[in-house]
LUMLUMFI-655731 format. One record per residue (C-alpha): residue number from 1; residue in one letter; x, y, z. Coordinates in steps of 0.02 Angstrom, whole numbers, padded with zeros to 5 digits. Example, Ala and Ser with C-alpha at 12.3 -4.5 7.8 and 13.67 -1.06 7.14 Angstrom:
BEGIN
- resi  resn  east  north  up
- 1  A  00615  -00225  00390
- 2  S  00684  -00053  00357
This chain:
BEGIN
- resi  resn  east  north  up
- 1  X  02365  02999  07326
- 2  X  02476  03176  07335
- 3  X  02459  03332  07227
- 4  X  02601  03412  07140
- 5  X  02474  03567  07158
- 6  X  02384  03546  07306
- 7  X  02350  03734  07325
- 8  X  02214  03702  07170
- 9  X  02095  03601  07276
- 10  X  02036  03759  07366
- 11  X  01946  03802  07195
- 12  X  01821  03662  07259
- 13  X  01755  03771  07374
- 14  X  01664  03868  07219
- 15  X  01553  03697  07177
- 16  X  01449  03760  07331
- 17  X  01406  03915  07243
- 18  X  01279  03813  07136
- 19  X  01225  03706  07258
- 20  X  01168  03866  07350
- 21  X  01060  03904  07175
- 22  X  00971  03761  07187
- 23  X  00938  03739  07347
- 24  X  00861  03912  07338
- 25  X  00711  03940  07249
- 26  X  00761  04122  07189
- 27  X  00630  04109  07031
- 28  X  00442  04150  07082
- 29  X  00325  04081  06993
- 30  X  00161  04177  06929
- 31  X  -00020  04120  06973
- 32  X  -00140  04123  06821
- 33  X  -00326  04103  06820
- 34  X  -00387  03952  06717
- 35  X  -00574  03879  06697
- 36  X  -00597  03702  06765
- 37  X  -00411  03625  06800
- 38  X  -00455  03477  06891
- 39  X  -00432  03341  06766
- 40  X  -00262  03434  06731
- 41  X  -00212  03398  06913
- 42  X  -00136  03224  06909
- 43  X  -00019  03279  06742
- 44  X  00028  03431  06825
- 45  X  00096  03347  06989
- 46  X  00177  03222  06857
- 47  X  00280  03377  06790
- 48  X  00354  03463  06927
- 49  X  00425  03264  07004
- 50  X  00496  03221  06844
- 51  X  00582  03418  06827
- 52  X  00657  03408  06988
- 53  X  00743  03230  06950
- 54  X  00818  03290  06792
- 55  X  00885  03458  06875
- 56  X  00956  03359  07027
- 57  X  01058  03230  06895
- 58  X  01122  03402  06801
- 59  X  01192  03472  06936
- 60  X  01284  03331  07003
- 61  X  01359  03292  06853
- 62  X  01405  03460  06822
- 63  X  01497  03458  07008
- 64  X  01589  03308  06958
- 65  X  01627  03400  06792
- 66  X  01704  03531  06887
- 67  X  01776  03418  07040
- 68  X  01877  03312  06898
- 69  X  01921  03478  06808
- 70  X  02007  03531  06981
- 71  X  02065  03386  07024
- 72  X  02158  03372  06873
- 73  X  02251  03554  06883
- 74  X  02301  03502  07052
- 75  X  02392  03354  06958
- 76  X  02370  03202  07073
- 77  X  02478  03057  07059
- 78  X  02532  02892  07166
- 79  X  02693  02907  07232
- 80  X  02851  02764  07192
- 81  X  02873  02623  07326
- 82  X  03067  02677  07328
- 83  X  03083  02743  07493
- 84  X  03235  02863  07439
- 85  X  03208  03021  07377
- 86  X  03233  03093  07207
- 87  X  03390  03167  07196
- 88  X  03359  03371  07180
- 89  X  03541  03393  07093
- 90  X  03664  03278  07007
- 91  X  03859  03295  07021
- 92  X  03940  03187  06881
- 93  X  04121  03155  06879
- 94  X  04174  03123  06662
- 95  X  04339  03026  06660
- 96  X  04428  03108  06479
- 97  X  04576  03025  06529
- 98  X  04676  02935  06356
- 99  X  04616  02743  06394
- 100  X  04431  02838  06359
- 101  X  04515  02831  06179
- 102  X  04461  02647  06174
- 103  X  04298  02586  06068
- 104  X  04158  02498  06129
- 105  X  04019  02434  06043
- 106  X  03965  02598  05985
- 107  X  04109  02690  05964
- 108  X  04256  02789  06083
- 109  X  04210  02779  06253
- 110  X  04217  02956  06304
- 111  X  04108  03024  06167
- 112  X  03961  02896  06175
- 113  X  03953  02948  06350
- 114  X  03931  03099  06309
- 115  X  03820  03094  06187
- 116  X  03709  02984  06296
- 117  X  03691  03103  06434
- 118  X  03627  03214  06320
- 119  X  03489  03110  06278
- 120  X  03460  03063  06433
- 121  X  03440  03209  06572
- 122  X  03296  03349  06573
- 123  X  03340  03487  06517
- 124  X  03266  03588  06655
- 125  X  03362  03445  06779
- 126  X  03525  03549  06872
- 127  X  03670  03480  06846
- 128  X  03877  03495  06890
- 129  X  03997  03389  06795
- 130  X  04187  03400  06815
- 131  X  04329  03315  06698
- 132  X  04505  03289  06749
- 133  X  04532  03478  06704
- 134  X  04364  03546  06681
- 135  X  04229  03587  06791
- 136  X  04034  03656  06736
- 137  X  03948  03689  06903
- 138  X  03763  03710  06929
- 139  X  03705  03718  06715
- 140  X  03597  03638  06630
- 141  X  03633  03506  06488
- 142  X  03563  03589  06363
- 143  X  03673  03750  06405
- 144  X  03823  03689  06372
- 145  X  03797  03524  06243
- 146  X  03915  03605  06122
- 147  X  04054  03606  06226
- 148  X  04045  03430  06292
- 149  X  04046  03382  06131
- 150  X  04228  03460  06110
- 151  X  04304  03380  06274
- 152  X  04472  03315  06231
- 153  X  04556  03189  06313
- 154  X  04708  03224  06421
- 155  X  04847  03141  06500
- 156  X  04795  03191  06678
- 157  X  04674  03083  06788
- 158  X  04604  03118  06969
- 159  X  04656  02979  07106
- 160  X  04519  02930  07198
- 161  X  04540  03029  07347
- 162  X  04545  03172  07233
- 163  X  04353  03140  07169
- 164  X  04302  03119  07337
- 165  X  04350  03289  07380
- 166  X  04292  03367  07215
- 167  X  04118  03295  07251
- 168  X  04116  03355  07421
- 169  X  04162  03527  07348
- 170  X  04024  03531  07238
- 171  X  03880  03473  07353
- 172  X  03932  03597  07486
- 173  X  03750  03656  07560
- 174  X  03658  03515  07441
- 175  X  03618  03354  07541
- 176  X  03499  03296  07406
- 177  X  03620  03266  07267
- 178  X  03675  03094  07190
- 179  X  03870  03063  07130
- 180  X  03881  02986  06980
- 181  X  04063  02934  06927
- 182  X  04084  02881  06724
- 183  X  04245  02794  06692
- 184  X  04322  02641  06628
- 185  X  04423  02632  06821
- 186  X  04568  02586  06761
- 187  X  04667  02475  06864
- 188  X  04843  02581  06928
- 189  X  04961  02516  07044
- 190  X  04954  02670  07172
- 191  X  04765  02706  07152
- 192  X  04610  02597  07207
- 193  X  04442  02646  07145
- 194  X  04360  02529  07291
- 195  X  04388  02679  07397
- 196  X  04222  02772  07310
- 197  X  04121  02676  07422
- 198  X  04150  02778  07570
- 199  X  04026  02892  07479
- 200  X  03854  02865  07416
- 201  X  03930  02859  07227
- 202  X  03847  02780  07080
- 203  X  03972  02708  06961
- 204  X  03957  02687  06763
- 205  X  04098  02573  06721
- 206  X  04127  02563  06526
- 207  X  04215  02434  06449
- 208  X  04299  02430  06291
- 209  X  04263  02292  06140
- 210  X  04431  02233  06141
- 211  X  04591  02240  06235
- 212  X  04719  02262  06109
- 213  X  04833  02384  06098
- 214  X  05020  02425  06039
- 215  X  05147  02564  06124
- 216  X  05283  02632  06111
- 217  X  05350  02631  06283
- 218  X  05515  02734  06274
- 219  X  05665  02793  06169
- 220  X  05847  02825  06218
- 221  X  05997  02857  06142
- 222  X  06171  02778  06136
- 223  X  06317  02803  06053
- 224  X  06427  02667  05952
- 225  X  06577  02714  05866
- 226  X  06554  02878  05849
- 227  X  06353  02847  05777
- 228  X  06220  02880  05876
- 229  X  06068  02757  05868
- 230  X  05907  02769  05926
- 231  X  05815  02639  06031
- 232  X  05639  02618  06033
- 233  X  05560  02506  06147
- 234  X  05389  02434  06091
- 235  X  05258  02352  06192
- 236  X  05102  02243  06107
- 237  X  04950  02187  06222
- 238  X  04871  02038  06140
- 239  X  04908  02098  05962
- 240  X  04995  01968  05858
- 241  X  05011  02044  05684
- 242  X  05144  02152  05617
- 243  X  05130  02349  05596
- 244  X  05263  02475  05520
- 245  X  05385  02570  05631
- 246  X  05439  02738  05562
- 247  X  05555  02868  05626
- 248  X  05543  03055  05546
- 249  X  05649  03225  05566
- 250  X  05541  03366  05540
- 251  X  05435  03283  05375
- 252  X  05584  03198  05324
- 253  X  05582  03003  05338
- 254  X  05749  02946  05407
- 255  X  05717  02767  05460
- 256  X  05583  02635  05432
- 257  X  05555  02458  05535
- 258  X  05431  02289  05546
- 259  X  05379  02260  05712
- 260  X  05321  02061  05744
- 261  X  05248  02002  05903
- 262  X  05205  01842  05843
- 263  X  05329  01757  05961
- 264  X  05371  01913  06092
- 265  X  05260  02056  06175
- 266  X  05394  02182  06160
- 267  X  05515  02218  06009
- 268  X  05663  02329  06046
- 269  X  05694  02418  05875
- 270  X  05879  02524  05842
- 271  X  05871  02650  05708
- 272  X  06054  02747  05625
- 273  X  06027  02944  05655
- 274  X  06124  03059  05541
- 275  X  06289  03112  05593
- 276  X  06315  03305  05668
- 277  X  06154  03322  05640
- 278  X  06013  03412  05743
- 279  X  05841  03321  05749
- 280  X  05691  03348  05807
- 281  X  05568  03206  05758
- 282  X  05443  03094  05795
- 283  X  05433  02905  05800
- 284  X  05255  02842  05734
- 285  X  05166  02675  05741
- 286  X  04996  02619  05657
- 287  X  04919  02521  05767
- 288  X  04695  02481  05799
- 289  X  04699  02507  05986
- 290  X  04729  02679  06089
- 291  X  04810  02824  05984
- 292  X  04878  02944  06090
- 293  X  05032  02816  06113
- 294  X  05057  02789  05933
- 295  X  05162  02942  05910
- 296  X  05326  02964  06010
- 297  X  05432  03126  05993
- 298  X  05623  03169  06011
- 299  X  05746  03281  05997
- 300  X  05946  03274  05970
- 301  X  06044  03427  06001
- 302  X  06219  03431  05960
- 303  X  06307  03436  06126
- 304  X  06423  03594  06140
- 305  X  06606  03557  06175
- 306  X  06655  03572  06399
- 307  X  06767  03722  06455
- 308  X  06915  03638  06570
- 309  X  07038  03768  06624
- 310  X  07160  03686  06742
- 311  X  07253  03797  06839
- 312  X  07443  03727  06917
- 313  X  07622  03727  06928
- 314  X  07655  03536  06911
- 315  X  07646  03413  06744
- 316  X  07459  03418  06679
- 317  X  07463  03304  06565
- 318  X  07355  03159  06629
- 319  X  07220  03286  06609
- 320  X  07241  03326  06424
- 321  X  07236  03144  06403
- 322  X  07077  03130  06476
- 323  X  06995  03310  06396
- 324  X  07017  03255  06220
- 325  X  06962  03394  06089
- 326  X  06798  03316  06023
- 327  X  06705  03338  06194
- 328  X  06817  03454  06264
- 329  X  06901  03649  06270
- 330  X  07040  03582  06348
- 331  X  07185  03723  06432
- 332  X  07308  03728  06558
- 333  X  07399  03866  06648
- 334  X  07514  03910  06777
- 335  X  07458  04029  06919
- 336  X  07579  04169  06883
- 337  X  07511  04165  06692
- 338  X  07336  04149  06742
- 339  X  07191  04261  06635
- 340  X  07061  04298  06757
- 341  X  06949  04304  06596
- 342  X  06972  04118  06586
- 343  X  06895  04079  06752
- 344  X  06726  04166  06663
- 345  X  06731  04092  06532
- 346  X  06764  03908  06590
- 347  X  06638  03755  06630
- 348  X  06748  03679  06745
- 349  X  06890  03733  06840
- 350  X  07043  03619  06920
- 351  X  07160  03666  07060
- 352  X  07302  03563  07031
- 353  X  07425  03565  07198
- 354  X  07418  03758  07227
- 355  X  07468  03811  07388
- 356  X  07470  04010  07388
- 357  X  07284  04090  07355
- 358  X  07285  04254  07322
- 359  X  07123  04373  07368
- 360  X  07086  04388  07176
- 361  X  07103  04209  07146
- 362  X  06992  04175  07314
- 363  X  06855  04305  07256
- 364  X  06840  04232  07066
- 365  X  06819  04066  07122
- 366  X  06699  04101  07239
- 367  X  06601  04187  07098
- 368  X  06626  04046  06964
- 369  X  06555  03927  07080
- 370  X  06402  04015  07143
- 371  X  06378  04065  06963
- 372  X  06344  03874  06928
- 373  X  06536  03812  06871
- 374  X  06620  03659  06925
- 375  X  06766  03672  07039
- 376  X  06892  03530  07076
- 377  X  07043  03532  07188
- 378  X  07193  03419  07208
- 379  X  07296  03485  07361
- 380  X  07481  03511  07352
- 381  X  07596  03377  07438
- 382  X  07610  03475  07596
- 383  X  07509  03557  07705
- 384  X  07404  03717  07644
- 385  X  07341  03841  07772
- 386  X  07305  03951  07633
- 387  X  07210  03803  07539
- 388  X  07119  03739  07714
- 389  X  07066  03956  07757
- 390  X  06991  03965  07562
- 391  X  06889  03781  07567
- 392  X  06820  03841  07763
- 393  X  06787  04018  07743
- 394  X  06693  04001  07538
- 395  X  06612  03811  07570
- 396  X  06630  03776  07749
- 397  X  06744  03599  07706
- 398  X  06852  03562  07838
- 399  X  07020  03520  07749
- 400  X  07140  03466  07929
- 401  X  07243  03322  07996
- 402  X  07372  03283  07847
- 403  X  07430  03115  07883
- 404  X  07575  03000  07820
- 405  X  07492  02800  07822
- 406  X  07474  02716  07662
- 407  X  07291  02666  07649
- 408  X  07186  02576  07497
- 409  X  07032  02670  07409
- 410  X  06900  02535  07444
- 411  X  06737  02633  07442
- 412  X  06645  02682  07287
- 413  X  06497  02762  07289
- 414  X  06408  02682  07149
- 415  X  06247  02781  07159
- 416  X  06331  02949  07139
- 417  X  06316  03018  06961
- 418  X  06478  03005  06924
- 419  X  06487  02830  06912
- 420  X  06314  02797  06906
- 421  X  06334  02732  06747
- 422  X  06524  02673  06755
- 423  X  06499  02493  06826
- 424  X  06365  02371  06777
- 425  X  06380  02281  06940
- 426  X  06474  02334  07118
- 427  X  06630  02252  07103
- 428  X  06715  02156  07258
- 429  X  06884  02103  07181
- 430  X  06934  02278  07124
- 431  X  07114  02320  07124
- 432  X  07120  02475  07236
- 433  X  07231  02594  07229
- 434  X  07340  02662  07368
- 435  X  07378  02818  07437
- 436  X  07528  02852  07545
- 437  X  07483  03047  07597
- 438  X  07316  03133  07636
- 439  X  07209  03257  07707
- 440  X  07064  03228  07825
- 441  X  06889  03305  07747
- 442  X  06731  03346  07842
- 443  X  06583  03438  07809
- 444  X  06556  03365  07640
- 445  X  06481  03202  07523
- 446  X  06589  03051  07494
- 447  X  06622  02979  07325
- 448  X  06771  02894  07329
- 449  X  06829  02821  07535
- 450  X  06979  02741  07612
- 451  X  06997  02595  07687
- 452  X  06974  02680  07873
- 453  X  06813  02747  07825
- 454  X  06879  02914  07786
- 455  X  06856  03025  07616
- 456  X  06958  03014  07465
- 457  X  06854  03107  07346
- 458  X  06756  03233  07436
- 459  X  06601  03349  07367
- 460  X  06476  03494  07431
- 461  X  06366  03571  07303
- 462  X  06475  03599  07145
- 463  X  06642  03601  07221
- 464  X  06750  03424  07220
- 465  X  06921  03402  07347
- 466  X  07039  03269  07340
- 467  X  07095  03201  07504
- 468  X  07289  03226  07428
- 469  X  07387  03261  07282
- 470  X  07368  03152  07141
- 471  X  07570  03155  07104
- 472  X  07617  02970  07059
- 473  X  07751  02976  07213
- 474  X  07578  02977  07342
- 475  X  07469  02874  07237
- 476  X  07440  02759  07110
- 477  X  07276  02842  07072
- 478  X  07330  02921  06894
- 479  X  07361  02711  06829
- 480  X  07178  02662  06915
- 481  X  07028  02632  06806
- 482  X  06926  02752  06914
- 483  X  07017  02897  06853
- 484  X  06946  02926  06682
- 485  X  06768  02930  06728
- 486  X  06799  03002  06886
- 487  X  06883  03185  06805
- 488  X  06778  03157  06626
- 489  X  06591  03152  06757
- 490  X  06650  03275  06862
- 491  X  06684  03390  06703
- 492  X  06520  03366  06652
- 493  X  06413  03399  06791
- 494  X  06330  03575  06745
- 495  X  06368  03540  06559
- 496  X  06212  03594  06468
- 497  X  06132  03458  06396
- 498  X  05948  03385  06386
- 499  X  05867  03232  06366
- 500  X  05795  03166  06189
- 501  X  05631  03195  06263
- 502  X  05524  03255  06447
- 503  X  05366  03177  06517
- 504  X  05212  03287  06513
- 505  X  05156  03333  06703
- 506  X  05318  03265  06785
- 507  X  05449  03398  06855
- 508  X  05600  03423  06731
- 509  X  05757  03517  06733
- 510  X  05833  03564  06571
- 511  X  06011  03657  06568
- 512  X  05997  03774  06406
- 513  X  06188  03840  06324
- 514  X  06183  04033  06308
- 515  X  06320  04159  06278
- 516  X  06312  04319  06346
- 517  X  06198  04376  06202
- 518  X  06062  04277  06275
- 519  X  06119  04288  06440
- 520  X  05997  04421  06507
- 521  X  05830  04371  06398
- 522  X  05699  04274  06451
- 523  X  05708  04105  06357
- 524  X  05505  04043  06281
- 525  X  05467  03898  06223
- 526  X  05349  03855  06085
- 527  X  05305  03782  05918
- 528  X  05165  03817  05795
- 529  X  05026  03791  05914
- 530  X  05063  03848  06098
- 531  X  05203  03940  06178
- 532  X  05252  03982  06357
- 533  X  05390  04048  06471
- 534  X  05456  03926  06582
- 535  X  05557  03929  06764
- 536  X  05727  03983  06727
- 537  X  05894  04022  06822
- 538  X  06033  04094  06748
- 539  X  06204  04049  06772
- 540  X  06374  04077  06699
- 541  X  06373  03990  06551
- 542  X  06198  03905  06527
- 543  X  06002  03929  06602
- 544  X  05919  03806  06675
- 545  X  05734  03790  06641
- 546  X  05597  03697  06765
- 547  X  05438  03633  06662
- 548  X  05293  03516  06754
- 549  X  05113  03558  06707
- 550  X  05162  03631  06546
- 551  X  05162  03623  06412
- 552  X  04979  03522  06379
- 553  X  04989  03434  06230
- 554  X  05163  03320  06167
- 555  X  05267  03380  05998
- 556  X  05423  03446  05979
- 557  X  05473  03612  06036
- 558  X  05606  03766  06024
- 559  X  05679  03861  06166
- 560  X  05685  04036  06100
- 561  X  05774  04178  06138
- 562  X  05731  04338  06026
- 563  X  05674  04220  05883
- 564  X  05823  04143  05902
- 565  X  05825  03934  05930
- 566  X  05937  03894  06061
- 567  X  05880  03700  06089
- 568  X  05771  03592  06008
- 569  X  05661  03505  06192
- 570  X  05522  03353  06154
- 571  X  05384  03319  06265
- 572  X  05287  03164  06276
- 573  X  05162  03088  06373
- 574  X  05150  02951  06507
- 575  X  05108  02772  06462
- 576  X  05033  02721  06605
- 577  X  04860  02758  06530
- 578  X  04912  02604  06381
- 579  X  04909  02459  06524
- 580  X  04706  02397  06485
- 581  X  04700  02332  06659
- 582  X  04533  02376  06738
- 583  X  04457  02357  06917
- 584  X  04352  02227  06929
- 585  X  04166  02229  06977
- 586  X  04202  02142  07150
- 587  X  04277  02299  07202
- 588  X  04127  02378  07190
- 589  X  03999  02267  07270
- 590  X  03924  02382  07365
- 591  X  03907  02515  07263
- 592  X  03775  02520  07132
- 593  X  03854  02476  06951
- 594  X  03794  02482  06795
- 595  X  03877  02481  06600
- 596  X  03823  02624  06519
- 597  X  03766  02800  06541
- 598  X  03572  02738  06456
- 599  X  03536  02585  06582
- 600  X  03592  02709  06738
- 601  X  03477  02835  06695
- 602  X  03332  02704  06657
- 603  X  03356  02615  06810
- 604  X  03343  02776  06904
- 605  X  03192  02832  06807
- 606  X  03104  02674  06840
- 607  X  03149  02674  07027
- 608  X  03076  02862  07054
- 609  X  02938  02838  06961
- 610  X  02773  02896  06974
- 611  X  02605  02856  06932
- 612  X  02510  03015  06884
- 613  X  02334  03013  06879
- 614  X  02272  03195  06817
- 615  X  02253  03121  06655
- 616  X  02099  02995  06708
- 617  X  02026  03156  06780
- 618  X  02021  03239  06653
- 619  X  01924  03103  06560
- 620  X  01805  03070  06702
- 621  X  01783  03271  06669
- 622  X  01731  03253  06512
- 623  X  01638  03087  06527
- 624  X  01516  03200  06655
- 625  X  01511  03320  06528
- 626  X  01437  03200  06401
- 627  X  01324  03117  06525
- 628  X  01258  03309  06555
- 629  X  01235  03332  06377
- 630  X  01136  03180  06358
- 631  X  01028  03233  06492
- 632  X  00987  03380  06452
- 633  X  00949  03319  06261
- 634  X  00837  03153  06304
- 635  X  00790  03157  06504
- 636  X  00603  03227  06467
């Protein structure tokens, strides 16, 4: 038997206080003279036997009234047969993470947790619990019930390596503390939440009632004949019913689908947008299961037209062809009637077969370019010291060695971004064209490569060389299929344009259009609820912007520049938290496991439990106390 108040017992020192009273006789007793007492004799001796039994059965039971009264202040009690100790602190890790969106049996997953853990720890019991993005560190439940209650679920979620280290944080100088992580451990390819049992870690694993659920997994655009149509991919996990599709810009409904996934798990869905239009919408599903992915945004900004200035004193026209008016500011000059305006003013630049440079002309491309603009140059059909001095001294590419040897153009790089996109397939019988002439190239990226292994169609940074002139008496080049999307991609390289839509948490470049208005301001963006300045870099004719952990929340956005919208930008989040794949219970074998927040905390009551006893103290207290009543009312 222990004492939660041992310190109390030394009050039992005081029961030999009365003891000392009745051992001594401190009351004297006064002799009085009386006539002929001898036949009182026998009753007398009678008296004083039966006086001292009843004082010696008061004052033991009024010591074992006090001893029980003691005893139970000191609190005794029999301690549990679990051989661990109580845990002094608890450090609970609350997964808020979207697939906590799912319902059990009693409702959303997240907030029956939380609701159970305040019904279930002390209120005077310590406590740190930590989200994905929150952390409450040493409080008590009752301090901060309110805002548990308002935890809202995000699209972040810690790896497991990363709650290992926030629990080793928090129990810094605490060795008796338990772990307690609450989560549905969902199941991701790159994470493994088997790896928890390198610490002691208790694990509440909460399952949902069912596992259905519908998505929609992505969007894209494409154009077709001049329309642009939206895609939507849509992904249904054991849900065979059909559900409405709709597609809005702003509040205004401009397209409505069925989806049916009666025979298929995913239903690709194309919707007309209007024509010359800006957007910026929202695609919406109705579905029973998660609803964070029922809601997809996107935005459609009409793209602004590409500055090509091509600067030469040769026959341009297989350019224009190429720069047609709808995408394209399309103009050509000779050097002796070049604006240097122009060059500022201009997306992308082309050299065609120059072989003077003046010091102007050297110093404003060199600006152009490190402003952000596209530079492309096509040599002249002779050799250039001027042309090889510029390339050297502004972007260190070796331009040496022209050569006369006909050779074929037999390397494409098909993972460059300018034809990326060009060929569905790498092609082997390709009809290659030939070049008679060329340069030799170092110091740079190759695109395009000849049949030795050397470059055709040379780039570093933003600047683009061809290995020799493009003039149908060298090569064939102008009549090959690679031509078109070879000067139309490299046109387009720093043309600002964006995405229908960004992931949430996931680094993203956007180039934003601005004129020299807006050149100087510092671009926001922000919609009704939340606003923020991003990364940005100006250049010559656009800014690029850099987003990752912001914004929070998805909707559709405006980048702002003194109240004036600039772009229309849509942010989204991941899908990864829609696959209701879960790790199973064999991973955690050797950790203990249990379903819900209530059976964890009952379990661990029951296995610290203890058997106080202060209680049957205090009755055997009062039980002496009635026995001395009694004897001091009928003991004669």
């Amino acid at each position: 038997m222990l004492f939660k108040h041992p310190s109390v017992l030394y009050a039992l020192f005081a029961l030999l206080i009365p003891i000392f009273i009745h051992l001594f006789k401190l009351r004297k007793f006064k002799k009085t003279a009386f006539t002929n007492v001898a036949f009182l004799e026998k009753i007398r001796l009678q008296t004083r036997k039966s006086s001292q039994l009843k004082k010696w059965l008061v004052l033991c039971s009024r010591l074992l009234l006090l001893t029980g009264l003691i005893i139970a202040f000191a609190e005794p009690y029999l301690p549990s047969s679990s051989k661990q100790q109580e845990p002094d602190k608890y450090i609970i890790y609350l997964d808020n993470s979207f697939s906590m969106q799912a319902k059990g049996t009693n409702g959303p997953l997240l907030k029956r947790a939380i609701q159970e853990l305040i019904e279930q720890i002390d209120d005077n019991q310590t406590i740190s619990l930590f989200t994905n993005t929150e952390i409450y560190k040493d409080i008590r439940i009752s301090e901060v019930q309110n805002e548990l209650m308002d935890i809202n679920y995000v699209a972040e979620q810690l790896t497991p390596d990363q709650l290992k280290l926030k629990f080793k944080q928090l129990s810094k100088n605490n060795n008796n503390t338990a772990f307690i992580a609450i989560s549905d451990f969902q199941k991701h390819s790159n994470n493994s939440y088997a790896n928890l049992a390198q610490l002691p870690v208790d694990l509440i694993k909460l399952s949902p009632q069912e596992l259905k659920n519908v998505v929609i997994d992505s969007l894209s655009l494409k154009s077709n004949n001049n329309e642009s149509i939206l895609e939507i991919l849509v992904t249904s996990n054991k849900f065979n019913e059909t559900i409405p599709l709709s597609v809005f810009n702003g509040q205004n409904l401009i397209g409505k689908a069925e989806l049916n996934f009666m025979e298929n798990n995913k239903q690709k869905i194309e919707i007309p947008l209007p024509k010359n239009t800006n957007i910026n919408g929202y695609v919406q599903i109705i579905s029973p299961g998660l609803t964070y992915d029922n809601k997809r945004f996107f935005s459609v900004n009409m793209p602004p037209k590409t500055k090509v200035l091509v600067i030469g004193n040769v026959d341009n026209s297989f350019l224009q062809k190429i720069y047609t008016n709808e995408e394209f500011e399309y103009k050509s000059t000779t050097l002796s009637n070049l604006n240097y305006a122009d060059i500022n003013n201009s997306n992308c630049i082309i050299i065609n077969q120059i072989s003077d440079f003046s010091s102007a002309l050297k110093q404003n491309l060199a600006s152009f370019t490190s402003q952000g603009g596209i530079l492309s140059i096509i040599p002249p059909a002779n050799e250039s010291n001027t042309l090889a001095s510029f390339l050297k001294q502004s972007y260190t590419i070796e331009l040496s060695s022209y050569t006369k040897v006909p050779k074929k153009i037999t390397h494409i790089s098909f993972a460059h971004p300018i034809f990326k996109n060009v060929f569905s397939k790498k092609i082997t019988n390709f009809q290659y064209p030939i070049v008679k002439e060329q340069y030799t190239i170092k110091n740079t990226q190759k695109i395009l490569g000849l049949e030795d292994n050397s470059t055709f169609l040379a780039q570093q940074n933003n600047v683009f060389v061809f290995a020799s002139s493009l003039d149908e008496k060298i090569t064939n080049f102008q009549k090959s299929p690679l031509i078109v999307p070879c000067f139309y991609n490299i046109a387009k390289q720093n043309t600002p344009t964006s995405k229908i839509s960004y992931l949430i948490n996931e680094p993203n470049e956007i180039n934003i259009i601005s004129n020299q208005q807006h050149q100087d301001k510092v671009l926001h963006i922000k919609n009704s609820e939340e606003q923020f300045i991003p990364l940005q870099q100006a250049y010559r004719n656009f800014v690029k912007i850099s987003t990752s952990n912001i914004p929070q929340k998805a909707g559709n956005y405006n980048v702002v520049s003194n109240d004036s919208i600039l772009n229309y930008i849509s942010y989204n989040y991941s899908t990864k938290e829609s696959n209701l794949v879960y790790e199973d219970n064999s991973a955690f074998e050797n950790t203990r496991l249990s379903t819900s927040v209530t059976s964890y905390f009952s379990d661990v009551k029951a296995t610290f439990k203890i058997k106080e006893l202060w209680k049957w103290f205090l009755i055997f207290a009062l039980a002496f106390l009635a026995i001395e009543i009694l004897l001091l009312k009928f003991l004669k």
